[in-house]
C-alpha positions in Angstrom: 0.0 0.0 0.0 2.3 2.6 -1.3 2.0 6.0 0.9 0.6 5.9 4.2 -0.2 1.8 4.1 -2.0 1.6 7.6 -4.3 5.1 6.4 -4.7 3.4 3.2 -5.9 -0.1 5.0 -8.5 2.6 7.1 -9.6 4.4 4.4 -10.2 0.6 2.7 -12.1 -0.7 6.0 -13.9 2.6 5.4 -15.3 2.0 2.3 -17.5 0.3 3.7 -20.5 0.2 1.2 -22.8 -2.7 0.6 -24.2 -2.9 -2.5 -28.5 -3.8 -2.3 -29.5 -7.0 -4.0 -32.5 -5.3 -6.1 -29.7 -3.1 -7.4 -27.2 -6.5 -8.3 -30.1 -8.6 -9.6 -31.3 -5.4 -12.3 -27.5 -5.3 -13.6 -26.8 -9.0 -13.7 -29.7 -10.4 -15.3 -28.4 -8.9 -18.4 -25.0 -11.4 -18.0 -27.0 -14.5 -17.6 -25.9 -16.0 -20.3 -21.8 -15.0 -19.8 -21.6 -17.4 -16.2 -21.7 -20.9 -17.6 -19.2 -23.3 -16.0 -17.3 -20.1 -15.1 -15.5 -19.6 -12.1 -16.9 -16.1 -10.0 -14.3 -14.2 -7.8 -15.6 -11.8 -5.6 -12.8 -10.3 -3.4 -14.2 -7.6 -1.9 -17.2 -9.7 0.0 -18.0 -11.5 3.0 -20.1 -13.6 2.1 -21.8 -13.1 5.7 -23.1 -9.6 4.5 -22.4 -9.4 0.8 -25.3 -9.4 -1.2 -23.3 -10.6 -3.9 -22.2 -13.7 -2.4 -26.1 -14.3 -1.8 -27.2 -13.8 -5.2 -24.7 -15.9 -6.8 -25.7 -19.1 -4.1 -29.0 -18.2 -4.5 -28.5 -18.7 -8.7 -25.7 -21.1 -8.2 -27.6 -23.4 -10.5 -29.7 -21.6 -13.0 -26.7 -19.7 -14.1 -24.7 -22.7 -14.2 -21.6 -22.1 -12.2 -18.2 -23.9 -11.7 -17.0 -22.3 -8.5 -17.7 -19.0 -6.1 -14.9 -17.8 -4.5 -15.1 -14.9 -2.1 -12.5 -13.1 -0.1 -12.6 -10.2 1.9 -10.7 -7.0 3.6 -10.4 -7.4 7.5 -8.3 -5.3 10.1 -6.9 -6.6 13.5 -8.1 -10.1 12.5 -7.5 -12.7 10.1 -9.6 -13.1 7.0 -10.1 -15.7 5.1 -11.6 -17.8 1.6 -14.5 -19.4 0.8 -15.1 -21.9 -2.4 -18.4 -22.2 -3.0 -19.3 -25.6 -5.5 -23.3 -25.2 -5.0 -25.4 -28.0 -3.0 -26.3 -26.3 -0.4 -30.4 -25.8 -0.3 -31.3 -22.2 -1.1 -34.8 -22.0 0.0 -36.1 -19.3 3.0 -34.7 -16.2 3.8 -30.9 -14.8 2.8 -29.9 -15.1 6.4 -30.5 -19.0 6.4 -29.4 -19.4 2.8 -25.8 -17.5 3.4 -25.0 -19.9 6.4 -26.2 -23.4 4.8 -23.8 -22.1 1.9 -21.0 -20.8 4.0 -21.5 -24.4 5.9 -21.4 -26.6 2.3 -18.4 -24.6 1.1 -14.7 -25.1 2.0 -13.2 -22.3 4.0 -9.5 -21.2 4.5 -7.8 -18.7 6.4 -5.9 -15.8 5.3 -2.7 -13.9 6.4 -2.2 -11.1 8.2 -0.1 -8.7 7.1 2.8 -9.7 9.8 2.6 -13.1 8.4 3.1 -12.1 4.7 6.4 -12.4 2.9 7.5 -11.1 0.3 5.2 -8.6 -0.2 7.4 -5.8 1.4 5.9 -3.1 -1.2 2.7 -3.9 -0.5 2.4 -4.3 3.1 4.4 -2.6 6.1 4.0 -4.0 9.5 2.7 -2.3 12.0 3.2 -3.6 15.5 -0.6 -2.9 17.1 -2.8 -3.2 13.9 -3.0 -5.6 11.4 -5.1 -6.6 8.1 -5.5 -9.6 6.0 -7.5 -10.5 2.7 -6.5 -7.3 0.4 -7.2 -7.7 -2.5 -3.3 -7.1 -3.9 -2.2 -9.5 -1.2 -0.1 -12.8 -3.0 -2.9 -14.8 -1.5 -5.9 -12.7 -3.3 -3.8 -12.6 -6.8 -3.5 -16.4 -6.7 -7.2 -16.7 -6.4 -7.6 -13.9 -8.9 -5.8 -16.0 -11.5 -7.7 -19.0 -10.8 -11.0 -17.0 -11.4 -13.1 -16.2 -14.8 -15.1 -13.3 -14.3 -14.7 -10.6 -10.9 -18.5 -9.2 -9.9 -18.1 -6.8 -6.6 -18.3 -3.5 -5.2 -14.9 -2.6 -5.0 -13.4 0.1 -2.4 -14.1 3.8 -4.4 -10.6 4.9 -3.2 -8.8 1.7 -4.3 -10.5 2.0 -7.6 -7.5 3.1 -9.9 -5.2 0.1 -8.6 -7.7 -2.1 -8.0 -9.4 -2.4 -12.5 -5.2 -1.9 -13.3 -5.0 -5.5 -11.3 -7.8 -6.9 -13.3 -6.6 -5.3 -16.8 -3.3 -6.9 -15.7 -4.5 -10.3 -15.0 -6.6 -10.1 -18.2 -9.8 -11.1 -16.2 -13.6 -10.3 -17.2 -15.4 -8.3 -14.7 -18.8 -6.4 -13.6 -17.6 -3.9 -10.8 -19.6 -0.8 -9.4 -17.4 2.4 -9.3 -17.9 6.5 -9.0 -18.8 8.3 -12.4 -16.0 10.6 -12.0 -13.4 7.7 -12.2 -14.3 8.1 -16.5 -12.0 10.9 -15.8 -9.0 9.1 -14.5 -6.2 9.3 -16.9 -5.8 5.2 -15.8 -9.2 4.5 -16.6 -9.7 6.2 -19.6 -7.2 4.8 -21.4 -9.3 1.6 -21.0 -12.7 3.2 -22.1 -11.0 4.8 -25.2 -9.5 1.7 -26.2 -12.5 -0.5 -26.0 -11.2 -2.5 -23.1 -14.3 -1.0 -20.3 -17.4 0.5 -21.0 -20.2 1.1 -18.7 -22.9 -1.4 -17.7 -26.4 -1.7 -18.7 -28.5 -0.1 -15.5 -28.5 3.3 -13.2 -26.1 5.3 -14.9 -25.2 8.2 -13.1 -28.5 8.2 -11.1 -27.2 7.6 -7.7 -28.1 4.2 -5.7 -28.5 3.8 -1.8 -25.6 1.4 0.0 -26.2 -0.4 2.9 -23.5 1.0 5.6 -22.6 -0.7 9.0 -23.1 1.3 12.2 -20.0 2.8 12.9 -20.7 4.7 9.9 -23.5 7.5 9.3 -26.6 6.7 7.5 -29.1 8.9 5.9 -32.1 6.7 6.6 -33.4 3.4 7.8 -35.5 1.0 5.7 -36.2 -2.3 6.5 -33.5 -2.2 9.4 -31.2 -1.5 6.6 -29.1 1.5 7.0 -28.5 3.2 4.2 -26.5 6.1 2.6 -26.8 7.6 -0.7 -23.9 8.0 -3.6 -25.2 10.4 -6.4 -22.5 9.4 -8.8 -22.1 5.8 -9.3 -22.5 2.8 -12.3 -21.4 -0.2 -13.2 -18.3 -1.1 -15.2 -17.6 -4.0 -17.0 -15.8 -5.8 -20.4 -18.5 -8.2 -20.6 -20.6 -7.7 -24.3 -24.0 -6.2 -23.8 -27.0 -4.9 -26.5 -26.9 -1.5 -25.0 -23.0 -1.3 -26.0 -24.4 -1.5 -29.2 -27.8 0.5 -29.6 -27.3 3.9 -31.6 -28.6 7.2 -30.4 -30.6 8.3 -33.1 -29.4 11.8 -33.8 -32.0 14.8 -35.7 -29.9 18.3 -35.0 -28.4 19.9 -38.1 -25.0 21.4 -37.3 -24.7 25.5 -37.0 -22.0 27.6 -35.7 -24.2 29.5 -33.3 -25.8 26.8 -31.3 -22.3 24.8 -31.4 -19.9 26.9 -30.6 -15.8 25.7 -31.1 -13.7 25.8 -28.1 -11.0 28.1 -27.7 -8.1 25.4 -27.5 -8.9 22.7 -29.2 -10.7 22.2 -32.8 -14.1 20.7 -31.5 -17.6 21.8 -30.7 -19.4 21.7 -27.3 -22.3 19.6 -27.5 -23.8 20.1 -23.7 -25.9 16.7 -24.3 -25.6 13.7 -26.6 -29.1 13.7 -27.8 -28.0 17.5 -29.3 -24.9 15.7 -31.4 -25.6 17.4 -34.9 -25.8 14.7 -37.8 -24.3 16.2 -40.1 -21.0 17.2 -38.5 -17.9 15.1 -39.0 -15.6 17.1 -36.5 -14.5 16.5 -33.1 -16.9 16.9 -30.7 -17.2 17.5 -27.2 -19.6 16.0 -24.5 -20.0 15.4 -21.3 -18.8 12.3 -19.7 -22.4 11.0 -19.0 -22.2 10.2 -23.0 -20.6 6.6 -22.5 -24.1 5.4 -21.2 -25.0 5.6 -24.4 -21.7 5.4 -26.5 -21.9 2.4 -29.4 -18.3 2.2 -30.7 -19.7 1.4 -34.2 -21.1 4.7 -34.2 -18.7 6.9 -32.7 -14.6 7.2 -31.9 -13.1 8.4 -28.6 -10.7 10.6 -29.6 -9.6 12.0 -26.3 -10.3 13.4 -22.7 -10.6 17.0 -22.3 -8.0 17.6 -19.8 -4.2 18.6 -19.3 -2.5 15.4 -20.5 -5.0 13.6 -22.4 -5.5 16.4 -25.4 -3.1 19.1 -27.1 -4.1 22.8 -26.3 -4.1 24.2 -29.6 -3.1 28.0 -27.6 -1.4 29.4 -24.5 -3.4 32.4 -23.3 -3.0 34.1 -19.7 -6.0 34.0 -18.1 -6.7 35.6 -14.8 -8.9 32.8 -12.6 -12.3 35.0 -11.9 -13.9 33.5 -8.5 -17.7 31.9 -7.6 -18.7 35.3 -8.5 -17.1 36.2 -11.8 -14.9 38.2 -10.0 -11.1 39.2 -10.4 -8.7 37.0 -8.1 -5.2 38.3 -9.1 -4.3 34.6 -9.5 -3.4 33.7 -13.1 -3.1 30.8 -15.1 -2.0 29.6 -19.5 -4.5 27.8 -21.2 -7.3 27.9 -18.3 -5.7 24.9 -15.9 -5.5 22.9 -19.3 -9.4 22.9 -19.6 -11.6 23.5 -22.4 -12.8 27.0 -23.0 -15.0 28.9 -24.8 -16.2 32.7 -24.7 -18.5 33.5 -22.5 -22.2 33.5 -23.5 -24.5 35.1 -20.5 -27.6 33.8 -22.4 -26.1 30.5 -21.4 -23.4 30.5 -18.6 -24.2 31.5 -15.4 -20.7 33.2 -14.8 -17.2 33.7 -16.3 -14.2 31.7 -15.2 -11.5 33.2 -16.9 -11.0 37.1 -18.3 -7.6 36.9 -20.9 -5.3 39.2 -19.9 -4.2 40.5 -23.2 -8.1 41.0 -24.2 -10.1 41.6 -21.1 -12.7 39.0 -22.9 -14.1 37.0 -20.9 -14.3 32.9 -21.1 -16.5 30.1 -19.7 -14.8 26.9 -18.3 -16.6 23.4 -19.5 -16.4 20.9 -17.2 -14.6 17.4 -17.8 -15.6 16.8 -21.6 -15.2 13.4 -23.6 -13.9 14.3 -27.2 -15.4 12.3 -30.2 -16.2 12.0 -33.5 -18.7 10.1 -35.7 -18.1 7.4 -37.9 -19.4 6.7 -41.3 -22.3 5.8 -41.8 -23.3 2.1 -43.4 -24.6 4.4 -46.6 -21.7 6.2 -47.1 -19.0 9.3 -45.4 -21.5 12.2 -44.1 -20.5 15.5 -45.6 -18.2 17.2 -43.2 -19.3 20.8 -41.8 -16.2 21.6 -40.1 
């Protein structure tokens, strides 16, 4: 756990977020037909709680599975593995259900982090507290490899490391994660080359986690605690028909209504059901666009950030505050953003004011940059 490894393993314990089962049963059903004789991994679960480890035992058979395996993250205690082969009888209630299967499965303990060798980069020792069942322990990879497809709800502030581990193990996965982790240089690399796309249910709409009671809730339902995260979806390399439906597009392209950024040859688009039809050009829109992206119909051409695109200028800008108002702080090429000049029919304040100019610009928030393929009838006349 590089920097800080006993604050990371706290900040792990305190991602403490269990996902609901309507919520895993609406995603999932569209899979059914990837489980067959596959092996399921899911490390972040135990299989006590996790809803997750439920609805896999409870579907053990109709999706036809090989093996569940299930680790899980544990501090001051060991953790440990359970295989999971079915046979166990799944009817009555989830609490019965989870310990006839936890009973009918083979269980194995884990190491603590005092007990681990060579995994000096990864774990420190630390003589009062301890932790076991990480998901980068030696332990966890080995089961990783053994595994066909990964279905959790991974720690949100493990999330970079944690899809680089399944990307590097080559593994098939349906993970929940925070919308704003499209805009992570180390996952976006993924979602431009085809390698992760989103999953088929509640993009972006915000879903309520069970939390345990050390932790705040915003309501009780059904004894549940539970705690609302606005920005969430599912990820996944597993094919789906939405990956594939086309948004049927109607605008016609003008100059007014789609105005080009300042530093970069592209148009902002502020929603994809406003993509013009008739314009070939880069394109920018918001990040909410991969629900609905079909790579037949469209190319990822970049991210618009410092780092992912080339700023095609280098203005000074003086940074204007909540207000619109001059800061004396300045900045080239507005924090490597996109820009464009500020319209007060449509932006609610200025960001920027160039300091050659005085004109004034409005910042775009994190912006996807495509472009539209041809289509099956021929190339659409370009605009640009």
């Amino acid at each position: 756990m590089a920097g800080g490894k006993l604050d990371t393993a706290k900040k792990q314990k305190a991602d403490e977020f269990y996902t609901q089962l309507s919520d895993i049963e609406k995603e999932l059903k569209n899979y059914k037909d990837k489980f067959k004789e596959k092996v399921v991994f899911c490390n972040c679960d135990d299989p006590e709680t996790s809803n997750f480890y439920y609805y896999f035992v409870s579907n053990f058979e109709e999706l036809q599975l090989k093996k569940l395996i299930t680790t899980h993250f544990e501090i001051d205690k060991a953790s440990y593995m359970l295989e999971y082969e079915g046979g166990a009888d799944v009817q009555g209630d989830k609490e019965i259900v989870v310990k006839r299967a936890i009973k009918h499965g083979k269980k194995k303990p884990l190491k603590q982090n005092f007990e681990q060798e060579g995994q000096s980069e990864l774990f420190e020792t630390e003589p009062v507290r301890s932790y076991s069942g990480d998901f980068r322990s030696l332990e966890c990879i080995e089961l990783l490899k053994q595994s066909d497809i990964v279905v959790t709800n991974p720690p949100f502030s493990l999330f970079k490391e944690y899809v680089a581990q399944l990307m590097e193990y080559k593994k098939k996965f349906i993970i929940i994660g925070n919308v704003n982790a499209i805009s992570y240089k180390e996952i976006f690399k993924y979602i431009k080359g085809n390698k992760i796309w989103t999953g088929v249910s509640t993009f972006n709409q915000g879903l309520f986690f069970e939390v345990p009671e050390h932790l705040p809730c915003q309501k009780i339902e059904n004894g549940k605690r539970l705690v609302r995260v606005s920005s969430v979806c599912w990820f996944t390399n597993l094919d789906h028909k939405r990956h594939h439906e086309e948004i049927i597009l109607y605008k016609k392209y003008t100059p007014t209504e789609f105005p080009k950024y300042e530093n970069y040859n592209a148009i902002e688009v502020s929603t994809y059901k406003d993509i013009p039809t008739d314009y070939t050009g880069a394109i920018g829109v918001p990040i909410t666009f991969l629900d609905k992206y079909n790579p037949e119909q469209f190319e990822i051409l970049a991210l618009g950030i410092v780092g992912s695109c080339e700023f095609t200028n280098n203005k000074k800008m003086e940074i204007l505050d909540n207000n619109g108002k001059p800061t004396g702080k300045f900045t080239v090429n507005a924090k490597g953003t996109l820009y464009r000049k500020y319209n007060p029919k449509k932006d609610k304040k200025p960001a920027f004011k160039d300091v050659k100019t005085g004109e004034l610009y409005s910042s775009i928030y994190a912006r996807i940059l495509i472009k539209r393929k041809p289509t099956k009838k021929g190339k659409q006349k370009n605009e640009n």
